[in-house]
C-alpha positions as CSV (number, residue, x, y, z in Angstrom):
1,X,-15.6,21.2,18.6
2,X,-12.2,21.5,17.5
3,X,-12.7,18.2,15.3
4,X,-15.8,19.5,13.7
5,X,-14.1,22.4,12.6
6,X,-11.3,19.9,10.9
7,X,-14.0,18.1,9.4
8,X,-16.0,20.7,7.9
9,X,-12.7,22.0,6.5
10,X,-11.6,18.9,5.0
11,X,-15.1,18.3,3.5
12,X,-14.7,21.9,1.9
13,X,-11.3,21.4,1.1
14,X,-12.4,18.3,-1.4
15,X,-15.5,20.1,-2.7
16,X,-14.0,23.4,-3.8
17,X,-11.0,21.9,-5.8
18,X,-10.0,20.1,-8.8
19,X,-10.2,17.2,-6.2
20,X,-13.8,16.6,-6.7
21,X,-13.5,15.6,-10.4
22,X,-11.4,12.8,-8.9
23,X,-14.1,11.7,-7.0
24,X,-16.4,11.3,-10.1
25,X,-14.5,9.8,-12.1
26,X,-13.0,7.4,-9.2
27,X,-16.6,6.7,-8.0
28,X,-18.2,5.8,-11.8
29,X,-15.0,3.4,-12.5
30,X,-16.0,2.0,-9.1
31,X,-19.8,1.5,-9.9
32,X,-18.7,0.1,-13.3
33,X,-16.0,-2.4,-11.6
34,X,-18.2,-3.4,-8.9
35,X,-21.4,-4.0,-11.8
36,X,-19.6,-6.7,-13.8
37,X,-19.7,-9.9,-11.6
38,X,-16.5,-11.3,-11.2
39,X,-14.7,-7.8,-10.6
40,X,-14.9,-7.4,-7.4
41,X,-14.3,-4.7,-5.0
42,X,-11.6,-6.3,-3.5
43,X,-9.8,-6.7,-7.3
44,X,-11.3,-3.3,-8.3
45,X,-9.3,-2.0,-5.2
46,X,-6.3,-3.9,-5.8
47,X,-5.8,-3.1,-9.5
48,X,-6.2,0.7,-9.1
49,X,-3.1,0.9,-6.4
50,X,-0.8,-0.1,-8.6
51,X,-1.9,2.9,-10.6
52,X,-1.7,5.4,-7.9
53,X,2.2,5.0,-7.2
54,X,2.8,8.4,-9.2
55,X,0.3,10.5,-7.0
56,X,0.6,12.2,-4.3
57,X,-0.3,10.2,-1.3
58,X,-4.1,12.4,-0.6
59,X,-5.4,11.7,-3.9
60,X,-4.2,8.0,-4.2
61,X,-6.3,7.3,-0.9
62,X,-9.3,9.3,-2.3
63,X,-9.2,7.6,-5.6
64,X,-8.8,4.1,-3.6
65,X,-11.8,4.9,-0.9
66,X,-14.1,6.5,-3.6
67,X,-13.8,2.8,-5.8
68,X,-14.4,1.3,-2.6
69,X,-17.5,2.8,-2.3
70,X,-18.5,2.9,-5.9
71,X,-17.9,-1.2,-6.1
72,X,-19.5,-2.0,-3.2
73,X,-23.1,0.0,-4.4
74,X,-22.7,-1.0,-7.9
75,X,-22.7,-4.9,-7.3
76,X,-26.0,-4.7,-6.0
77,X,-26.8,-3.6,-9.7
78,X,-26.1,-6.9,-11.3
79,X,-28.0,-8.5,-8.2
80,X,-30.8,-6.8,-9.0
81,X,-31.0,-7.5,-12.5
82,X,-28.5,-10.9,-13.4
83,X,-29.7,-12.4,-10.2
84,X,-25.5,-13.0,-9.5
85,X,-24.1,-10.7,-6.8
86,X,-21.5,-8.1,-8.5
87,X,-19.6,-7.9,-5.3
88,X,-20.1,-10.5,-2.3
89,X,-21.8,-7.8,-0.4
90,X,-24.7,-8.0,-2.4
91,X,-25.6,-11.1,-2.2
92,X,-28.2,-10.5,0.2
93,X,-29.8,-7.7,-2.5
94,X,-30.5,-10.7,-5.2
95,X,-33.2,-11.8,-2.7
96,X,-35.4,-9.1,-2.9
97,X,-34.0,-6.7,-6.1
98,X,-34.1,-9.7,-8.5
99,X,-38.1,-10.9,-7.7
100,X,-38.5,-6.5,-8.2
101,X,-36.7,-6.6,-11.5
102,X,-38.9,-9.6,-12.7
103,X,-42.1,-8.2,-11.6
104,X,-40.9,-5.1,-14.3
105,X,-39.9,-3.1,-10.6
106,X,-36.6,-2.7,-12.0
107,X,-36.3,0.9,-12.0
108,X,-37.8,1.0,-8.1
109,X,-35.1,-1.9,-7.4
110,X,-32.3,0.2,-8.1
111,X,-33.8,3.6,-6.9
112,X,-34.2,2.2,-3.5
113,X,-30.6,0.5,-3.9
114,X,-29.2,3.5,-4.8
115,X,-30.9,5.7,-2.0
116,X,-30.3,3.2,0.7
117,X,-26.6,3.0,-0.4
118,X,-26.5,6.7,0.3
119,X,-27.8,6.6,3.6
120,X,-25.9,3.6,4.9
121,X,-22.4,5.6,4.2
122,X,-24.1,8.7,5.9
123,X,-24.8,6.5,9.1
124,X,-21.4,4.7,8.9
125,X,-19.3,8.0,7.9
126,X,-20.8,8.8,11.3
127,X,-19.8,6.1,13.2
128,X,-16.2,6.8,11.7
129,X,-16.3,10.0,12.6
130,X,-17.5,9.2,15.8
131,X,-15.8,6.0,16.9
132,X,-12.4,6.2,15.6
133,X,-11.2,9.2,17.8
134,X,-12.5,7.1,21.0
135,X,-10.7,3.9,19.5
136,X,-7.7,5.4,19.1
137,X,-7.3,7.1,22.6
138,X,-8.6,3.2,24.1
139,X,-6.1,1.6,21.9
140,X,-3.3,4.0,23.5
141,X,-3.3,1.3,26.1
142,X,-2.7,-1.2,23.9
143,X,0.6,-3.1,24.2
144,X,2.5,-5.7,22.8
145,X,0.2,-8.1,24.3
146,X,-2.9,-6.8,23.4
147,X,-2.0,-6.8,19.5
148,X,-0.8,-10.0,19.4
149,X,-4.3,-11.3,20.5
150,X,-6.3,-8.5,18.4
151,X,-4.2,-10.1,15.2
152,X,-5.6,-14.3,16.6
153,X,-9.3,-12.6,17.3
154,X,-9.6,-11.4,13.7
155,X,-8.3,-14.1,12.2
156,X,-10.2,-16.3,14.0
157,X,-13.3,-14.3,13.8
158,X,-13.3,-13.6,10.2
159,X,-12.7,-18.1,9.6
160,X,-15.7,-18.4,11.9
161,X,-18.0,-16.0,10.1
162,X,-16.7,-16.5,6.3
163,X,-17.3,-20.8,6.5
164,X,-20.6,-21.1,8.1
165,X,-20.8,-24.9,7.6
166,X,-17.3,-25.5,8.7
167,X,-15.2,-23.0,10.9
168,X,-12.1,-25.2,10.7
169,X,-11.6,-24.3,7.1
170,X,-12.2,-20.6,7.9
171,X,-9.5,-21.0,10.7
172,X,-7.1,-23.1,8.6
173,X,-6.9,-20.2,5.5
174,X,-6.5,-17.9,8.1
175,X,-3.2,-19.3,9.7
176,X,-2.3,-20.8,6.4
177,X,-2.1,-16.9,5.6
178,X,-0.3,-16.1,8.9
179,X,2.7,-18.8,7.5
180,X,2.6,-17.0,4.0
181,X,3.6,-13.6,6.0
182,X,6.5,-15.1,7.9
183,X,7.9,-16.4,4.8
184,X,11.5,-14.0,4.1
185,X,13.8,-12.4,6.5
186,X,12.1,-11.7,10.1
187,X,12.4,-7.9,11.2
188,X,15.0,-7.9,14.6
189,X,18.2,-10.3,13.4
190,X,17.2,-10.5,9.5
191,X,17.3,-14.4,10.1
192,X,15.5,-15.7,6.7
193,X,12.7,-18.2,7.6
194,X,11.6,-20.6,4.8
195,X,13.0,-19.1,1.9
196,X,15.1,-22.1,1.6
197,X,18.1,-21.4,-0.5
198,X,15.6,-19.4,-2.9
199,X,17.2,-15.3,-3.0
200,X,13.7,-14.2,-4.3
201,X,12.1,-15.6,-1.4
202,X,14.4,-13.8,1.2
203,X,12.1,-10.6,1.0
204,X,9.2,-12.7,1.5
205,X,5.7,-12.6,-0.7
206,X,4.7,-9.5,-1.9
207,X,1.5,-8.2,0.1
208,X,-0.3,-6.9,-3.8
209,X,0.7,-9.7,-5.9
210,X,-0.8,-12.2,-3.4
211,X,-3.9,-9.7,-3.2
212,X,-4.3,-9.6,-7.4
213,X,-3.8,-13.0,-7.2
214,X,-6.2,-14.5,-4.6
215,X,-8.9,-12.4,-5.4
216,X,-8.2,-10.8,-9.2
217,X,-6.0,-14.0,-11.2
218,X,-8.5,-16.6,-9.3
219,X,-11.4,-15.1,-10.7
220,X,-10.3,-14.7,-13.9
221,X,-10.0,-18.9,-13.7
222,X,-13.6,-18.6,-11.7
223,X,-15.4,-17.0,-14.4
224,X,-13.5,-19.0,-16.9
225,X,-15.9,-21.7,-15.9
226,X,-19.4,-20.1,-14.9
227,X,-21.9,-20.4,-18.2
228,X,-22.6,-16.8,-19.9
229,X,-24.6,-14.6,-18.3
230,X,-28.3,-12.8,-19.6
231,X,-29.4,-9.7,-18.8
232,X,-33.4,-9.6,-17.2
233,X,-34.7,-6.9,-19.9
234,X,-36.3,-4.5,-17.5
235,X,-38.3,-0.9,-18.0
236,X,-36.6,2.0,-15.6
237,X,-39.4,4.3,-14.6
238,X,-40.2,6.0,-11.4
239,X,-36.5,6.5,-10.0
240,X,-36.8,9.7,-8.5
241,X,-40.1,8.8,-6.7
242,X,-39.0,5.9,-6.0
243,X,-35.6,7.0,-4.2
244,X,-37.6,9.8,-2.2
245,X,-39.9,7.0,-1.0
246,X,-37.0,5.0,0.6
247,X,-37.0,7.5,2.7
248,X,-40.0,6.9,4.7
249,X,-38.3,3.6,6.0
250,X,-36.2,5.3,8.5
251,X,-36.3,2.7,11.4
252,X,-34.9,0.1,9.1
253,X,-32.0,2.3,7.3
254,X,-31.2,3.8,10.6
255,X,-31.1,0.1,12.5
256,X,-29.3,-1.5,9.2
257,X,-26.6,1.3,9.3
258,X,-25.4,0.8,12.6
259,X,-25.7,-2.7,12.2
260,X,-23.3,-2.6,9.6
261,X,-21.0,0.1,10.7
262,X,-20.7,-2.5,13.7
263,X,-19.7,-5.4,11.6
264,X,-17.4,-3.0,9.8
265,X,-15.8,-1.9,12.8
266,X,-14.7,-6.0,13.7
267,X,-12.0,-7.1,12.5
268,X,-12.0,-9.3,9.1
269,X,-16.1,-9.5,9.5
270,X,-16.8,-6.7,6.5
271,X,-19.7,-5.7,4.0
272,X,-20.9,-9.5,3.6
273,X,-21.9,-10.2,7.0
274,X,-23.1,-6.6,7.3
275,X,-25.7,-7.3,4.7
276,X,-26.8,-10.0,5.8
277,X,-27.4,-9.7,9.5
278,X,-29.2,-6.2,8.3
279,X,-31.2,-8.2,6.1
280,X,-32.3,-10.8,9.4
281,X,-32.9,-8.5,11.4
282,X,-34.9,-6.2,9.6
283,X,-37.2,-9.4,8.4
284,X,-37.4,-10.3,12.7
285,X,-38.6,-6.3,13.0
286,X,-41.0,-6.6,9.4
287,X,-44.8,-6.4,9.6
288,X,-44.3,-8.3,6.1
289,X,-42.1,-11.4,6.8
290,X,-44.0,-13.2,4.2
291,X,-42.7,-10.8,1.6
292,X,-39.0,-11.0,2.1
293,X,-37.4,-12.9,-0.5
294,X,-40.3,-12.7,-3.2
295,X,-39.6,-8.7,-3.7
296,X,-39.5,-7.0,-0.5
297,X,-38.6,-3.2,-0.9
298,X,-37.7,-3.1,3.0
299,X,-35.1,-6.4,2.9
300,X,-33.4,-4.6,-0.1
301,X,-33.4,-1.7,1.6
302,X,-32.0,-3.1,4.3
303,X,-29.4,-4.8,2.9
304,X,-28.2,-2.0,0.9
305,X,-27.6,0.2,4.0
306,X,-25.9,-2.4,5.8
307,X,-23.2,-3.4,3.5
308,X,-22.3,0.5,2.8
309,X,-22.3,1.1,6.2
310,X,-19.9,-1.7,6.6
311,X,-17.6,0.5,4.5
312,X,-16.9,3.6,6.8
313,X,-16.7,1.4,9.5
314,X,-14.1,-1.0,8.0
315,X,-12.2,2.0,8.0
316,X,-12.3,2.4,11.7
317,X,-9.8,-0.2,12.6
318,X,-7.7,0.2,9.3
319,X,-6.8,3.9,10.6
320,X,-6.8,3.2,14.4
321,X,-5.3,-0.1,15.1
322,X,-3.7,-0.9,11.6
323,X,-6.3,-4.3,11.3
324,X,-8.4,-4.2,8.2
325,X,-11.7,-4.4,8.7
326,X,-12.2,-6.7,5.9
327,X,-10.5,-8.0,2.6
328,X,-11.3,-4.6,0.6
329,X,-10.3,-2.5,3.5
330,X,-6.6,-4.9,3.8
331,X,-5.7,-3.4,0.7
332,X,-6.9,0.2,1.6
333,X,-4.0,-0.4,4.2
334,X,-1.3,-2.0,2.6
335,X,-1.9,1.1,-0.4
336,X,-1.6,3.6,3.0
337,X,1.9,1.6,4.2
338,X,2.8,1.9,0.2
339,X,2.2,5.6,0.0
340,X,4.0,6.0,3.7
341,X,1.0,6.9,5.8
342,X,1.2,5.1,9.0
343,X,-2.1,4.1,10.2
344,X,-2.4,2.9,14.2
345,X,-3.5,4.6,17.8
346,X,-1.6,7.5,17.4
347,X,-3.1,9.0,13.9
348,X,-5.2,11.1,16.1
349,X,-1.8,12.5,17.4
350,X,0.5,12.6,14.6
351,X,-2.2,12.6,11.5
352,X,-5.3,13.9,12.8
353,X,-5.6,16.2,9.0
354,X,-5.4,12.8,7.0
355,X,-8.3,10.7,9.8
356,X,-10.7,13.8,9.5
357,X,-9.9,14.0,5.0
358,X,-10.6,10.1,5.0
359,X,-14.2,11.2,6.9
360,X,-14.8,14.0,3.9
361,X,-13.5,11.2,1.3
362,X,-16.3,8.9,1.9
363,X,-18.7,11.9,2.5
364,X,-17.7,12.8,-1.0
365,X,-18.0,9.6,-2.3
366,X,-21.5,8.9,-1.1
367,X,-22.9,11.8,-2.8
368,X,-21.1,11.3,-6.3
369,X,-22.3,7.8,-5.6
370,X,-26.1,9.0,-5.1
371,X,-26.0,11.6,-8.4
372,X,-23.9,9.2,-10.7
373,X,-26.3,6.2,-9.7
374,X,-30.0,8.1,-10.2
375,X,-28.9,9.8,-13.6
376,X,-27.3,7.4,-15.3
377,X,-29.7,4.3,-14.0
378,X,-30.6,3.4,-18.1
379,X,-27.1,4.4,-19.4
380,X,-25.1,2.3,-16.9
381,X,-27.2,-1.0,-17.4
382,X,-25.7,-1.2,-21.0
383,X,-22.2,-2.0,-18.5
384,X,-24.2,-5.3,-17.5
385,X,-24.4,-6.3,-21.6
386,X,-20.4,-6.7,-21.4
387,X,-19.7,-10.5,-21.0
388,X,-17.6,-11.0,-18.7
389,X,-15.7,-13.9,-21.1
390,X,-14.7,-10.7,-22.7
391,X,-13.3,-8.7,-20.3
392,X,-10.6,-11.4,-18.4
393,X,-8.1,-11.4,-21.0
394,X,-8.0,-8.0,-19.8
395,X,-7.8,-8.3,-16.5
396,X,-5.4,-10.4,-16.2
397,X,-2.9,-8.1,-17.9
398,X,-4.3,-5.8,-15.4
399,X,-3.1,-8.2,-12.8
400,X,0.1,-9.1,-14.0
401,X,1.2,-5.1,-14.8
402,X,0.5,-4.2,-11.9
403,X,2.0,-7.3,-10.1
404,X,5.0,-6.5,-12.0
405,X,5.0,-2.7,-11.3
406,X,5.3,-2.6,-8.1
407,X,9.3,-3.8,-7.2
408,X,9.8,-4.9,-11.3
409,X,10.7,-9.0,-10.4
410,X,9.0,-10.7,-12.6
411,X,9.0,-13.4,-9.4
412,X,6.0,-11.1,-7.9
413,X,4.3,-11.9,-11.1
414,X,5.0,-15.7,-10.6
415,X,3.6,-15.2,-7.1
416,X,0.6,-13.6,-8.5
417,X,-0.2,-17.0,-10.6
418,X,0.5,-18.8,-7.8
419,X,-2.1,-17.5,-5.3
420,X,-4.6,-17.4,-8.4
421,X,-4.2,-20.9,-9.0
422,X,-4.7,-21.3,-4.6
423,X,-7.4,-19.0,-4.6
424,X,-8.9,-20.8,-7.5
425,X,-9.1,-24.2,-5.8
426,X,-9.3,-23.0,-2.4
427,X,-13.2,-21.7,-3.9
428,X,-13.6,-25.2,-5.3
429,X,-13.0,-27.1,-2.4
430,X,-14.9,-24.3,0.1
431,X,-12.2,-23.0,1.5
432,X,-12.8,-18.8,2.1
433,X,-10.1,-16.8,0.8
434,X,-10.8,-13.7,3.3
435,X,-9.2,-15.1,6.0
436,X,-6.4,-16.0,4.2
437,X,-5.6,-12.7,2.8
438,X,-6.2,-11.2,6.4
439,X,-3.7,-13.6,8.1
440,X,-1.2,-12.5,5.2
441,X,-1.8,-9.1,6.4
442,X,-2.0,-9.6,10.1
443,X,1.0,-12.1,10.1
444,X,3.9,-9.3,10.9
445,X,1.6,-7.6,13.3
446,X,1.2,-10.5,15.2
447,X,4.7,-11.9,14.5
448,X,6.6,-8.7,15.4
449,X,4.1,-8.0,19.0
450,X,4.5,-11.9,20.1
451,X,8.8,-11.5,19.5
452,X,8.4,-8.6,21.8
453,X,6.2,-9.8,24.4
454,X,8.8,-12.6,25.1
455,X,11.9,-10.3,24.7
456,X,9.8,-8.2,27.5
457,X,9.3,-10.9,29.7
458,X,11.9,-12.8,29.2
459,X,10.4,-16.0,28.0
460,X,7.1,-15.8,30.3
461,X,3.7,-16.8,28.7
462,X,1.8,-15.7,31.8
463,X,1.2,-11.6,31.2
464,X,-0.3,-12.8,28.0
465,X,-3.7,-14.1,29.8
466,X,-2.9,-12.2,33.2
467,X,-2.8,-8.6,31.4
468,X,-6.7,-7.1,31.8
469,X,-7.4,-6.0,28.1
470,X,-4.9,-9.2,27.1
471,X,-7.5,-11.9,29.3
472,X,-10.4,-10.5,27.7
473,X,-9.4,-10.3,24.3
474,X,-7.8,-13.9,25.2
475,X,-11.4,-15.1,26.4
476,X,-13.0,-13.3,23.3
477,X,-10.7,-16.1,21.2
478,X,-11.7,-18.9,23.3
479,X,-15.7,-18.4,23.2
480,X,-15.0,-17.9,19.6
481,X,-13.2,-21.5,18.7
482,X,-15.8,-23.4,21.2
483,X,-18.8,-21.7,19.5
484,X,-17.0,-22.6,16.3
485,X,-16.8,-26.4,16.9
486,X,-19.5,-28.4,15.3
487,X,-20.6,-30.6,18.5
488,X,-21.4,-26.9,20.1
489,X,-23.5,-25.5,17.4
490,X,-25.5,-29.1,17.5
491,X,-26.1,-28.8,21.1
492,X,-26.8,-25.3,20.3
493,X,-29.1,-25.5,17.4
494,X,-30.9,-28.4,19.9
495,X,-31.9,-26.3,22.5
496,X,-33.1,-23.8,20.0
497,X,-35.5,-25.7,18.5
498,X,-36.4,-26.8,22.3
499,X,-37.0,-23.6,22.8
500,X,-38.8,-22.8,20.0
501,X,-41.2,-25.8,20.4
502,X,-42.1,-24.8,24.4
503,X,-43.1,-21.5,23.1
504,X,-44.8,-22.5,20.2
505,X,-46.9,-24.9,22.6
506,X,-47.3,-22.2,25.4
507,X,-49.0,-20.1,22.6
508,X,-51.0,-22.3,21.4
């Protein structure tokens, strides 16, 4: 009881100040961001911390969590109507909103977008509210041991899930990002670990010019290459009857939300997979299978909710354990470390004001999200006329101001080029860039709780697999990697069509 009265106060708090024009504003340039293909939310995220450095540490979190939101929604605009995903969360929406747009269901398309983006956030601003507080007070037992493992399960996880046809590449960017982290001085004698000679490497790799970088400089080369774009021209009509219709289709919002607050909520998984195991599951649960990916109002619907939802529950183990949820979300966190909050198990303790503001933030959010995208449906499709070719010149003085900004070394902005130039051929030779970025962010974690495991035990290896929570998360790992391995998902894949042909048969 005593939480719901924090929350209602915080949501009133937001709503009856100057704070709400923030969340406008912040929500539009996130819809506008997250429109353009190639601007990410990820890069929209990114760019706008290192604008936030001169407010207070409240707003610059509200700003950051309201372009989230706004990003995330407004790729599936360009999905629906370019046919190319503005965000990698929306991929799954091109299925169904392009076929609506061409069939002159345009205005529907983004109705239904737009109203199941709304109720996605509701259902995963719940399971923030709702899990995070029990999270927390589980993760109090937490030790040493436990985070070293919970820093190898989402690194593994997120390799696994972001490289479908080969896991090993998902799992090599990941560590490859755990050795960028331990590049500099390490935290209990200040012993400098490859920085070879080099001063500017002794404080290690910035954690926001390798961000900009990876995601914002390597698109920049990414677009650089992709043909011009055309717009689908499309009427808008029937947006309000068409957002209150969405409505009707409660099963599949309600089962896509928690299906994507739940990938939210794992570690390094995020909006992408929470669209698209929505998506499967609500064509398994469809009466109309046959109409998914030729214009299906349910499969948009459904993966609309489920990458929102992945949003608030990203959140969940940003603010309890300090382990993004997913690469958007890793930047949410390093901008709370920049702005000296200090996410982890005991927020509910020490912060429980700023856990219960971060629930009214993306309550806020969602509803300027919902206004802004149903009244200005026509005016914001003239954003999609921009080409892109026009807008990277700018960005990447975006990138490399607010590279600079941060510590002013023009080495950060050297760094910056660097990891575009990676990120740029890491895409071209199918290598994911998520898990990278993770391990970058993960890497201290699980370098500073493995240093002090052994100082604990004195050298032993044993309490990490003999520790309860440490065996399962341990065995979590394991069935990961084996599931991973190619010879497993043949053998796998084999008895699932074995299966599939015995009951096939045994219907017949």
């Amino acid at each position: 009881m005593h939480g719901l009265t924090q929350l209602l106060t915080a949501v009133a708090d937001i709503g009856f100040s100057a704070q709400i024009f923030v969340v406008v504003w912040a929500t539009l340039l996130g819809i506008v961001v997250g429109m353009i293909p190639g601007l990410t939310a990820t890069l929209g995220v990114a760019l706008v911390t290192t604008l936030t450095f001169s407010m207070d540490s409240d707003t610059a979190i509200l700003v950051l969590i309201c372009v989230y939101i706004g990003a995330i929604y407004g790729g599936g605009r360009s999905a629906i109507l370019l046919n190319i995903p503005g965000t990698p969360a929306n991929a799954a929406s091109a299925l169904d909103g392009f076929p609506l747009a061409t069939q002159g269901r345009a205005g529907e398309a983004m109705a239904v977008a737009t109203t199941a983006s709304f109720l996605g956030s509701l259902v995963g601003m719940v399971g923030l509210a709702v899990i995070a507080p029990w999270l927390a007070e589980f993760a109090l037992d937490f030790t040493s041991f436990e985070f070293f493992w919970l820093s190898i399960f989402g690194i593994v996880l997120c390799g696994q899930l972001t490289s479908f046809d080969d896991g090993l590449k998902g799992w090599i960017s990941g560590f490859f990002g755990i050795l960028v982290a331990m590049v500099g001085q390490e935290s209990v004698h200040a012993y400098s670990r490859f920085s070879y000679g080099i001063q500017d490497l002794e404080g290690g790799f910035g954690l926001l010019p390798v961000l900009v970088g990876a995601f914002g400089c390597a698109e920049v080369f990414s677009v650089m290459r992709q043909p011009a774009t055309r717009l689908v021209e499309a009427k808008v009509t029937g947006v309000l009857r068409a957002a209150a219709g969405s409505i009707r289709y409660a099963r599949t919002w309600l089962r896509s939300g928690a299906i994507g607050t739940f990938m939210g909520v794992i570690p390094g998984v995020g909006e992408d997979m929470g669209a698209w195991v929505s998506y499967a599951a609500a064509r398994r649960a469809s009466r109309r299978k046959e109409e998914f990916g030729r214009g299906s109002v349910e499969g948009l619907l459904a993966a609309e909710t489920g990458n929102n939802a992945a949003v608030p529950g990203a959140l969940v183990p940003v603010l309890t354990l300090a382990i993004p949820g997913s690469a958007p979300a890793a930047v949410l966190l390093a901008a709370m470390v920049i702005h000296g909050l200090r996410p982890g198990p005991l927020i509910m303790i020490t912060q429980a004001d700023f856990f219960y503001s971060v629930v009214a933030m993306v309550f806020w959010a969602s509803c300027a999200m919902l206004v802004l995208g149903l009244l200005l449906t026509r005016p914001l499709l003239f954003v999609l006329r921009v080409r892109r070719e026009w807008l990277m010149g700018m960005i990447f003085v975006l990138c490399t101001v607010g590279s600079f900004a941060i510590a002013g070394r023009i080495f950060d902005v050297y760094v910056m080029i660097g990891f575009g130039l990676l990120g740029f051929l890491m895409r071209e030779t199918g290598f994911p860039v998520a898990p990278m970025i993770l391990g970058v962010v993960l890497g201290p974690i699980l370098d500073n709780n493995l240093r002090r495991s052994l100082s604990l035990t004195e050298g032993d290896l044993l309490p990490f697999v003999t520790r309860p929570i440490s065996a399962v998360i341990a065995l979590m790992v394991l069935a990961v990697v084996v599931l991973g391995l190619p010879p497993v998902q043949r053998r796998l894949a084999a008895l699932g069509e074995r299966v599939s042909f015995r009951k096939a048969r045994s219907d017949g």
